[in-house]
C-alpha positions as a printed Julia matrix, in Angstrom:
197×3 Matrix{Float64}:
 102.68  123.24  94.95
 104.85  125.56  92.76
 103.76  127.03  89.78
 103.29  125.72  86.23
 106.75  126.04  84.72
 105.96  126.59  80.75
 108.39  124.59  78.71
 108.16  125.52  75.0
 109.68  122.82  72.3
 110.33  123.46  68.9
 110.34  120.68  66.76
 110.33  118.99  63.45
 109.06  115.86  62.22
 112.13  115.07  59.71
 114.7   115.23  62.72
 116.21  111.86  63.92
 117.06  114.11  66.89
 113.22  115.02  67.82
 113.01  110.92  67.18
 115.43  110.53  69.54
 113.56  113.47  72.15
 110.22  111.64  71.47
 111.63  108.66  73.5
 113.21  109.94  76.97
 111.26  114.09  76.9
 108.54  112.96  79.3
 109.66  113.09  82.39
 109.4   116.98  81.44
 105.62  116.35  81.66
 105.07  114.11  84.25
 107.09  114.24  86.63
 107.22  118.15  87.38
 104.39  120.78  87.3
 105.01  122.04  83.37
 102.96  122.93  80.51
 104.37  122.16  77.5
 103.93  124.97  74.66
 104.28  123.27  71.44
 106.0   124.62  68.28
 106.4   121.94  65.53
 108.02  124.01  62.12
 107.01  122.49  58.97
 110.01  122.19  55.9
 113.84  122.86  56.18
 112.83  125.53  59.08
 115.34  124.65  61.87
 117.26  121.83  59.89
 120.44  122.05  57.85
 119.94  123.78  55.07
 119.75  120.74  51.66
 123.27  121.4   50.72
 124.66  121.18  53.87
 122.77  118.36  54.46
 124.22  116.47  52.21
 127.55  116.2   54.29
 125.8   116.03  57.6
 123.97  113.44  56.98
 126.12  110.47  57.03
 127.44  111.91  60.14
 123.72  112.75  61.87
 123.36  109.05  60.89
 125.8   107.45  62.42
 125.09  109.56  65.55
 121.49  108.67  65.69
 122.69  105.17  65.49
 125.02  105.02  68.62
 122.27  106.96  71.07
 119.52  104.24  69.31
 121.4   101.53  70.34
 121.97  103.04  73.77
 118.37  103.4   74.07
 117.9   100.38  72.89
 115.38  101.64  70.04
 115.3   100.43  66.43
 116.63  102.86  63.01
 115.26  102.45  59.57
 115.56  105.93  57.85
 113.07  107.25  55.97
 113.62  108.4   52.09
 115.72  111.34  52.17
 112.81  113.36  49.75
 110.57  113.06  53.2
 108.74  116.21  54.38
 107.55  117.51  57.73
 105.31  119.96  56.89
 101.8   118.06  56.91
 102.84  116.12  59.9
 103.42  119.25  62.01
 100.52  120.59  60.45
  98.81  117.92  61.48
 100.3   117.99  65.16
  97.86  120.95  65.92
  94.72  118.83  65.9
  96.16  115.98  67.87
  97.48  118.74  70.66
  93.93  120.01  70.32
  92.12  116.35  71.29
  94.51  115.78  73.83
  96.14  113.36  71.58
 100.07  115.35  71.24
 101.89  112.89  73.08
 100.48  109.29  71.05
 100.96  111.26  68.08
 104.39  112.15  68.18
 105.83  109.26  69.55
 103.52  107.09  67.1
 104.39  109.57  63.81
 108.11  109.86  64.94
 108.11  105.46  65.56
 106.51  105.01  61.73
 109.38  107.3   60.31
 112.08  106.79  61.99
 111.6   103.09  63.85
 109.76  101.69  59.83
 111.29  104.35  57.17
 108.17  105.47  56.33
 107.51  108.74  54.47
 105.22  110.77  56.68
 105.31  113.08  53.86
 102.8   110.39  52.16
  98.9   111.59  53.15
  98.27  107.45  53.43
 101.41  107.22  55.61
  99.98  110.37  57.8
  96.36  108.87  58.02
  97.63  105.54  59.64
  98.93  106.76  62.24
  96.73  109.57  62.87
  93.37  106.93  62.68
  95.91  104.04  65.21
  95.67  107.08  67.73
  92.0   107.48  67.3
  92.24  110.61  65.09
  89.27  111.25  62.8
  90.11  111.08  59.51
  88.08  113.71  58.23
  88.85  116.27  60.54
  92.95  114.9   59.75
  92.7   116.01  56.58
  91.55  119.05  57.05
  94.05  119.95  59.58
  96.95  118.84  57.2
  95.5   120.89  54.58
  94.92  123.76  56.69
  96.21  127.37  55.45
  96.05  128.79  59.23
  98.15  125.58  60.53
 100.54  125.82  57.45
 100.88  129.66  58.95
 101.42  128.61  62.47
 104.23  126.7   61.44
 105.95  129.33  59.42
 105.51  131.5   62.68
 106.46  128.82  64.9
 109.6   129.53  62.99
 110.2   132.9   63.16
 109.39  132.89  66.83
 112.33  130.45  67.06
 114.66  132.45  64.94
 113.23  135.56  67.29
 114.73  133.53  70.58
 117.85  132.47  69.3
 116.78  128.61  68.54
 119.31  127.47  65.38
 118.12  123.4   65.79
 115.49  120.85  67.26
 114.89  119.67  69.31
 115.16  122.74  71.51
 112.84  123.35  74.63
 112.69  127.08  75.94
 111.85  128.08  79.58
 112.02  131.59  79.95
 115.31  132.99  78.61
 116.89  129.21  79.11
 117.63  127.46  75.89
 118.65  123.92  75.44
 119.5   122.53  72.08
 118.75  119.2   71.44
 117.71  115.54  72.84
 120.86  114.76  74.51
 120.22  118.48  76.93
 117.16  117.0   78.08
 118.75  116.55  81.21
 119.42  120.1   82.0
 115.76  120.49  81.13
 114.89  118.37  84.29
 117.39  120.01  86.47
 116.32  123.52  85.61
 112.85  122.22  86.51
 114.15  120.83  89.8
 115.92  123.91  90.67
 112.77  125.83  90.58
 111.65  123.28  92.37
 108.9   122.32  90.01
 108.93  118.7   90.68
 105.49  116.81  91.75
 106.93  115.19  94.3
């Protein structure tokens, strides 16, 4: 068997790219020895910044549109306002129960697949009690001053490696920007012949 290949991925809860990642990254996990090393960043960090936003948008849109409907996965934006920063806050107790994976693709399918804010705390506790999350211990983590650091450092770890987007996974000085690279990701893996087969 060859050795754990670390994959880190940096991501953020407001991109309809990581929504788009949160449907076909798996394979990363299970079908090759990897460990994934997760960095979610909280705010703007590794987005547009607002103003250009404001012309990317319609574009990002129709984008996420044409790979939904090649994945055959539904799009209902969420209010533009909408921020990541308690649901990647949040991320770090669901990694920590062994829950990462539901949460994602559960916090990523109520904004992206229902429009829902997951800025809202209600929003946020939904789907963090439908993956069996305790709802005390949620709020704390939300809430929480060290996670709310990790984040920001998350970032500047990113910025430190050359990551300008998300989704981007990182295996050693390999860096590949965004959903539609996951791909590579599995061929890199292959060619270090990481797979489980």
């Amino acid at each position: 068997m060859s050795a754990i290949v670390h994959v880190k991925l940096f991501f953020n809860f407001r991109s309809p790219y990581c929504y788009l990642a949160s449907k076909k990254m798996w394979p990363i996990l299970d079908d090759f020895n990897s460990r994934l090393l997760w960095r979610p960043v909280g705010g703007w960090d590794l987005r547009s910044t607002p103003d250009r936003a404001k012309t990317k948008m319609p574009l990002s849109r129709q984008d996420l549109g044409r790979f939904a409907r090649r994945l055959g996965i539904p799009v209902v934006p969420p209010p533009v306002s909408t921020d990541p920063t308690l649901a990647g806050a949040g991320s770090f107790l669901a990694e920590k129960k062994g829950l990462l994976r539901p949460y994602i693709i559960e916090m990523m399918r109520a904004e992206w697949s229902y429009g829902r804010d997951i800025g809202q705390e209600d929003v946020l506790l939904d789907v963090a009690a439908s993956i069996g999350l305790d709802r005390n211990e949620f709020v704390e983590a939300i809430h929480s001053t060290f996670n709310h650091e990790q984040l920001r450092k998350n970032a500047e770890e990113a910025v430190e490696l050359g990551v300008i987007g998300v989704p981007t996974f990182v295996i050693d000085d390999q860096v590949f920007w965004g959903q539609d690279r996951i791909d590579f990701v599995i061929d890199e893996l292959r060619e270090r012949r990481a797979s489980k087969i």
